[in-house]
Kinemage of the C-alpha trace (Angstrom):
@kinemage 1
@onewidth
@group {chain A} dominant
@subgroup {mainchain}
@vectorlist {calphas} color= white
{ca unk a 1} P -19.458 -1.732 24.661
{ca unk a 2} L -19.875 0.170 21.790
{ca unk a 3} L -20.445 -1.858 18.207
{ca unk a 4} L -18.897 -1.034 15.240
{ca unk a 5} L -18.299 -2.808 11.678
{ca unk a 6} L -15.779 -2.340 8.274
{ca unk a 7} L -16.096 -4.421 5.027
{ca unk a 8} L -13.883 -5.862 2.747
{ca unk a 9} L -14.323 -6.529 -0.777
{ca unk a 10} L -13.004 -10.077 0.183
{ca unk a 11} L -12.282 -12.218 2.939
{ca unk a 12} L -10.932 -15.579 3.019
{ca unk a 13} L -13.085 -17.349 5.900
{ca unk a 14} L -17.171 -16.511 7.446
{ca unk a 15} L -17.197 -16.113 10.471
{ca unk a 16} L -20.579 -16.087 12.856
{ca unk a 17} L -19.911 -14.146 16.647
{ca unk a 18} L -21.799 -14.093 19.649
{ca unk a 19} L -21.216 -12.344 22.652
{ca unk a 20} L -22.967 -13.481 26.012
{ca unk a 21} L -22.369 -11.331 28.592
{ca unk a 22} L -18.602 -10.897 28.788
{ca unk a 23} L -18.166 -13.923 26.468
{ca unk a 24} L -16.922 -14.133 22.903
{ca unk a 25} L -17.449 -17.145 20.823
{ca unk a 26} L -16.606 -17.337 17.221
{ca unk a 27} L -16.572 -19.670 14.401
{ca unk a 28} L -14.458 -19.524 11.281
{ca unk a 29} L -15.223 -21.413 8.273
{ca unk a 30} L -13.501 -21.514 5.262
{ca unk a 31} L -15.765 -22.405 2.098
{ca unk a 32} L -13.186 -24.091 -0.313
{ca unk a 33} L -11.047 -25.520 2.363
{ca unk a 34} L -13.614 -27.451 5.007
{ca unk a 35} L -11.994 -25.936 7.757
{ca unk a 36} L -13.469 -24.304 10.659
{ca unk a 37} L -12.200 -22.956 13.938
{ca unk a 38} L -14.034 -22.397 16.798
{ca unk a 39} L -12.896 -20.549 19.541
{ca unk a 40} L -13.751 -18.993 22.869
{ca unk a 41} L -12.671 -15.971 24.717
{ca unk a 42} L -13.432 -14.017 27.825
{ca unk a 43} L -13.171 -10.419 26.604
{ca unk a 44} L -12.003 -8.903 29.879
{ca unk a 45} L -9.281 -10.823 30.170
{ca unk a 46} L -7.975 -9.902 26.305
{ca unk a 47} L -8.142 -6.179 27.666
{ca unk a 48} L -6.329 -7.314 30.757
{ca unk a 49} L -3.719 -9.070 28.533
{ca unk a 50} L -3.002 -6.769 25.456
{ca unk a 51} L -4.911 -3.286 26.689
{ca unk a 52} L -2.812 -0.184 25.771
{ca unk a 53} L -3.721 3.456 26.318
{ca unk a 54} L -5.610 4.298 22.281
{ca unk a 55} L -5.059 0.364 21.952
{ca unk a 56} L -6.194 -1.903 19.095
{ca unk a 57} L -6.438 -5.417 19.582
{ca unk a 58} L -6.887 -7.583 16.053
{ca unk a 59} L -8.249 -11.098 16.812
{ca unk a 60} L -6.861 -12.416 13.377
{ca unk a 61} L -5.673 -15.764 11.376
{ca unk a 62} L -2.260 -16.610 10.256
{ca unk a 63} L -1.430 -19.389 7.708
{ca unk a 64} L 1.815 -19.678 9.476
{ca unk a 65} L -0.475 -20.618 13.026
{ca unk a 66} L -2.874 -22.376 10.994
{ca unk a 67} L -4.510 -24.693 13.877
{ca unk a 68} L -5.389 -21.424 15.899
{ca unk a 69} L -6.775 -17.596 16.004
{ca unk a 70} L -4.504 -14.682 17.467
{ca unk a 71} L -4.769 -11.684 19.250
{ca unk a 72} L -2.096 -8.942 18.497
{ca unk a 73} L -1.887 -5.731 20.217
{ca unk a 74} L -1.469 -3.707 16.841
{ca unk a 75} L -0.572 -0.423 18.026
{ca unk a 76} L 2.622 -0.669 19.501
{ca unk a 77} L 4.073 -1.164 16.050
{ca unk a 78} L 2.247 1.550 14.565
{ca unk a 79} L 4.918 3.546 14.652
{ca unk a 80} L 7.433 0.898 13.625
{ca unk a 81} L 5.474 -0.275 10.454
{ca unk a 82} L 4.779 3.472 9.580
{ca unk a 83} L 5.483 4.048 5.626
{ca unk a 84} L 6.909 7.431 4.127
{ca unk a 85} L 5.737 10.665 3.060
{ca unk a 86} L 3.334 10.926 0.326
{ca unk a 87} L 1.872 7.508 -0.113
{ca unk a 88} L -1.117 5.218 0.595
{ca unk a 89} L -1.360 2.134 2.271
{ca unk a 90} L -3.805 1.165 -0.390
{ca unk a 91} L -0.774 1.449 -3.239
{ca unk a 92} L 1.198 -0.839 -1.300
{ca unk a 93} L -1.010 -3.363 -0.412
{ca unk a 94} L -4.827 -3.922 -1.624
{ca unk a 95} L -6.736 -5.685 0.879
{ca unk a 96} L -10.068 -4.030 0.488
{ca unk a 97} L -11.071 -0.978 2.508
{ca unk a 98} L -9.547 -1.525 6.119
{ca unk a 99} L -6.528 -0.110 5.085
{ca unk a 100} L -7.960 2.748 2.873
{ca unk a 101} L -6.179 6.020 3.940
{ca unk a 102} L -5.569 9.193 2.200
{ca unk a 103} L -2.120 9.681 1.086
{ca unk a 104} L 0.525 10.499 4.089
{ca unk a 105} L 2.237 14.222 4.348
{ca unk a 106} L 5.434 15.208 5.228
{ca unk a 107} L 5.813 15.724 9.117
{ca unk a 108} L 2.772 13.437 10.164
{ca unk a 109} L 2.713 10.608 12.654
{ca unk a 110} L 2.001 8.508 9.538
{ca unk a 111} L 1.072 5.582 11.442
{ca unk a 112} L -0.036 2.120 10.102
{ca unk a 113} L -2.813 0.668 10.127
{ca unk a 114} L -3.979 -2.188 12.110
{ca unk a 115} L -4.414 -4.473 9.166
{ca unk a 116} L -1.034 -3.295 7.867
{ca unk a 117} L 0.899 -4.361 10.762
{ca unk a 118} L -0.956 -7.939 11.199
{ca unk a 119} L 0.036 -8.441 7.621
{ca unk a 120} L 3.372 -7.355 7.474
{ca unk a 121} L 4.325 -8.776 10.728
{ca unk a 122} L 2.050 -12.222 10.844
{ca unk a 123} L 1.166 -12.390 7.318
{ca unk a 124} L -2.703 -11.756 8.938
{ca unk a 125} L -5.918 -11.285 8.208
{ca unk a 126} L -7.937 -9.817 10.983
{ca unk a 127} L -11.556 -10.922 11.834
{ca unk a 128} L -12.822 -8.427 14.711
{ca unk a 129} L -10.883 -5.740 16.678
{ca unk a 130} L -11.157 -4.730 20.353
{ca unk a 131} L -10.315 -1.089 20.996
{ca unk a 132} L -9.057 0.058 23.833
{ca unk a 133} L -9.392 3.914 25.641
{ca unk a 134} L -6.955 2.845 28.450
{ca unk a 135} L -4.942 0.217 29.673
{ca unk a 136} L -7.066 -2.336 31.517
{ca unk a 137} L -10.709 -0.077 30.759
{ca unk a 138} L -13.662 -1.661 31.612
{ca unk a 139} L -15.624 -3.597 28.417
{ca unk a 140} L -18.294 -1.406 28.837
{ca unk a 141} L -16.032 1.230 27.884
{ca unk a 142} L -14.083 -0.600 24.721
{ca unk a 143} L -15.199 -0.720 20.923
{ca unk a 144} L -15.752 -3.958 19.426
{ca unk a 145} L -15.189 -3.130 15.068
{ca unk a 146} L -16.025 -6.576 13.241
{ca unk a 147} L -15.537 -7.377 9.557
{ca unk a 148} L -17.873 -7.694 7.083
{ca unk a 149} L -17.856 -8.252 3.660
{ca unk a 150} L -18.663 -6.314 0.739
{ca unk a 151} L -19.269 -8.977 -2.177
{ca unk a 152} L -17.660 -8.372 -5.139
{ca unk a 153} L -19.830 -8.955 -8.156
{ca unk a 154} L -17.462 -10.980 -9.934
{ca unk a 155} L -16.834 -13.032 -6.875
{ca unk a 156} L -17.667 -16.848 -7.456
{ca unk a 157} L -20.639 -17.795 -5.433
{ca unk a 158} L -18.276 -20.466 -3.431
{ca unk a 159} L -15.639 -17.719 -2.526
{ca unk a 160} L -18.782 -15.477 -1.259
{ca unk a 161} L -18.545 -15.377 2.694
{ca unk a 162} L -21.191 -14.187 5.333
{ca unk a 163} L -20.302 -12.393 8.986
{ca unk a 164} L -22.880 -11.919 11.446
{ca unk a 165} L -22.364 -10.942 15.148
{ca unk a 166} L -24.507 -11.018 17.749
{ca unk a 167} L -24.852 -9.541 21.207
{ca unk a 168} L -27.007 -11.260 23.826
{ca unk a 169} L -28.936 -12.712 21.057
{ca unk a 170} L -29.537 -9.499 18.930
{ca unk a 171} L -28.232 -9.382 15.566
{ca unk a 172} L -25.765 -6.404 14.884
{ca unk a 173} L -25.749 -4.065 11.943
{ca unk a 174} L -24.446 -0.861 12.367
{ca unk a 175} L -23.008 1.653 9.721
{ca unk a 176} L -19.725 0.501 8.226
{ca unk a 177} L -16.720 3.414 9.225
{ca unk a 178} L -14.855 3.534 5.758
{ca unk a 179} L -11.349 3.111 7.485
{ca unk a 180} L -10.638 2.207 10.737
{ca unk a 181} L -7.082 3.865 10.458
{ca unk a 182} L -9.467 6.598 10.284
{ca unk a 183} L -11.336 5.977 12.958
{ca unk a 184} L -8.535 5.908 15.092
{ca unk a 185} L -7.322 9.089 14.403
{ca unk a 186} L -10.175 10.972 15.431
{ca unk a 187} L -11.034 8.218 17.816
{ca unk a 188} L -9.664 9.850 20.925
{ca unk a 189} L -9.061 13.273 20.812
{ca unk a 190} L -6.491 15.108 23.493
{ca unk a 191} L -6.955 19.168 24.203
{ca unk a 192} L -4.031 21.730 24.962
{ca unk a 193} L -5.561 24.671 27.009
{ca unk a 194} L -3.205 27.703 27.323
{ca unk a 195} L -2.073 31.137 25.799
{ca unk a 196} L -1.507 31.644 22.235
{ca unk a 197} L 1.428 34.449 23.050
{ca unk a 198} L 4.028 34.350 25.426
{ca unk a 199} L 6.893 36.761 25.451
{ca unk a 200} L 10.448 35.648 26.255
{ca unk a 201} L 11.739 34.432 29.766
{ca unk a 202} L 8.631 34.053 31.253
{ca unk a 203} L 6.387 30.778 32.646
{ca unk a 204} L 2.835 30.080 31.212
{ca unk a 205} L 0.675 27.528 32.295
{ca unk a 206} L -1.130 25.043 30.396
{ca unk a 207} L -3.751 21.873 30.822
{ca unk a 208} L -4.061 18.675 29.219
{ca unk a 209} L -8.326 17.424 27.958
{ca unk a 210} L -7.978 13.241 27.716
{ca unk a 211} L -9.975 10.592 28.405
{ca unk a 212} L -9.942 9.449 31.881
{ca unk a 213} L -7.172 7.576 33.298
{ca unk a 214} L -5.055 7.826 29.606
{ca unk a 215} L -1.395 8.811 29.976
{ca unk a 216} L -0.425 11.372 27.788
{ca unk a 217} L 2.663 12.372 26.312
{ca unk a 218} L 3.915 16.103 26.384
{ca unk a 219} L 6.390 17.660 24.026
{ca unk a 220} L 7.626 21.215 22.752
{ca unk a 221} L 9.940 22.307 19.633
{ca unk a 222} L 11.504 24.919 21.816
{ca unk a 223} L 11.516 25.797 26.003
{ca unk a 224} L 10.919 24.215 28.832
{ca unk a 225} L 8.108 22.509 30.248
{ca unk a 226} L 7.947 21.028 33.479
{ca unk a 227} L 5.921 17.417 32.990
{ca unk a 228} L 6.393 15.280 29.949
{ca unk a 229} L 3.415 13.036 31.344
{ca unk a 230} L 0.280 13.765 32.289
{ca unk a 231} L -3.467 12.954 32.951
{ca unk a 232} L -7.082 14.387 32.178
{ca unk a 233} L -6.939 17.810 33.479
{ca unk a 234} L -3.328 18.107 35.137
{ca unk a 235} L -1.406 20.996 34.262
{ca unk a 236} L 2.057 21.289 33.117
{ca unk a 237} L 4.406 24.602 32.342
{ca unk a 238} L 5.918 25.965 29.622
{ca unk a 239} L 9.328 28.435 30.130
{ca unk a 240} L 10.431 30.522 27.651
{ca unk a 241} L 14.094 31.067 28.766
{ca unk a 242} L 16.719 32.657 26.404
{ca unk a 243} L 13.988 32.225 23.619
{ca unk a 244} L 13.220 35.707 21.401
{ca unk a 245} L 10.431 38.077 20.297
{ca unk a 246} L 8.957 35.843 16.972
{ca unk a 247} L 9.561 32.564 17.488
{ca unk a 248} L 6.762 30.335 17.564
{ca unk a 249} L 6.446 26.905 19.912
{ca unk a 250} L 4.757 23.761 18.946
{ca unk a 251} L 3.371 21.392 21.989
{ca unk a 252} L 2.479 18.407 20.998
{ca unk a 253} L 0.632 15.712 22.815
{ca unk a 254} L -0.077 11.766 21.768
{ca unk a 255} L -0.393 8.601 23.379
{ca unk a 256} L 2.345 6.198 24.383
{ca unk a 257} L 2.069 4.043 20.790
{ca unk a 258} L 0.014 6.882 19.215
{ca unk a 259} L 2.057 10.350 19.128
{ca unk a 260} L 1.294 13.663 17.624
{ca unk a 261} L -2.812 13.505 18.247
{ca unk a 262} L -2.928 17.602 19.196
{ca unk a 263} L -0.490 20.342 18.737
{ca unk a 264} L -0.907 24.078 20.168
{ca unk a 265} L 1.239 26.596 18.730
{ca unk a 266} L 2.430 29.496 21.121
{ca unk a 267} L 4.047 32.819 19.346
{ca unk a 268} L 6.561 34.549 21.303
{ca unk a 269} L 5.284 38.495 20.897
């Protein structure tokens, strides 16, 4: 499992994680409150539970579950909690740098992040994340992202938290990604082999690049293609029936809850 961290300039609660084997178990304190939770999870059968093809699984805490921490499957409401053209997460809602984007464009997927949707929909703030390539992947194959904390300087010393995680005893430290929204969209990348021309009512073929056992979803702006589904190297067809000399074809290809990852434009010559 690969190991990867983001900061915050703030977070309410410290939280120390160790991970034995397939084990999770993290504590959450709170400084001003005297609170902790601690908690215990077997981290195969999270991806078993909530594992989506280009999933994201936030392990976060809720005021309005206060007793308790949650795991929510953020991104099948990426889509839903997507914002429009032309602004930022960031000018919406500051809560540090897991949500830093740059601003959306017209015609993008424009999909939220995964501390967006825990906050809009549970009010959330998320501790770790599990990612997952497939539904049901092996741990060995998932990305663990936990939070750390940037301290602000004019932070009182007794709103200052720590986060430390460790793996089978070993401290973790790796680089901090600046965004995980932008991690995600580069995370998993999807290739569309075929011709760059076509000319009218004729059949090309084309092939699909994804990681193993992902299901991807196959669209075009114009023709016909043959399979709106497919897997790492299957092909699929594209017919240009009743189409003319100039127009141009955009397939696109995405993930169930993550559309619009690769597009291959075909001209019509």
């Amino acid at each position: 499992m690969k190991i990867q961290q983001i900061n915050m300039k703030r977070m309410p609660a410290s939280t120390l994680c160790r991970i034995v084997n397939e084990t999770l178990e993290i504590e959450v304190s709170w400084p001003t409150k005297e609170k902790q939770i601690t908690r215990s999870f077997d981290l195969p059968d999270i991806i078993k539970k909530y594992g989506e093809d280009h999933g994201c699984i936030a392990l976060c805490y809720s005021p309005k579950f206060a007793s308790d921490l949650i795991w929510h499957e953020t991104t099948r409401f990426s889509c839903a909690e997507r914002i429009s053209s032309n602004k930022s997460y960031t000018s919406i809602m500051e809560t540090g740098i897991s949500v830093k984007d740059t601003p959306t464009s017209h015609g993008r997927h424009n999909a939220a992040s995964p501390a967006w949707v825990i906050k809009q929909r549970l009010d959330a703030t998320a501790f770790l994340y599990l990612l997952t390539p497939v539904r049901e992947c092996k741990l060995e194959d998932a990305v663990l992202v936990f939070h750390g904390v940037d301290n602000e300087p004019e932070t009182p010393t007794k709103d200052q938290t720590s986060h430390k995680l460790f793996v089978d005893g070993k401290l973790q430290s790796p680089p901090a990604l600046p965004s995980l929204k932008m991690f995600l969209e580069s995370w998993l990348p999807i290739e569309i082999k075929g011709p760059a021309k076509m000319k009218p009512d004729m059949i090309a073929d084309f092939s699909i690049g994804a990681p193993e056992g992902a299901v991807v979803y196959i669209e075009a702006t114009a023709g016909i293609i043959n399979r709106m589904r497919a897997r790492n190297g299957q092909k699929f067809s594209l017919e240009t029936r009743g189409l003319e000399t100039g127009e141009e074809i955009a397939i696109k290809a995405g993930y169930k809850f993550w559309p619009g990852v690769a597009e291959k434009r075909v001209v019509l010559a």
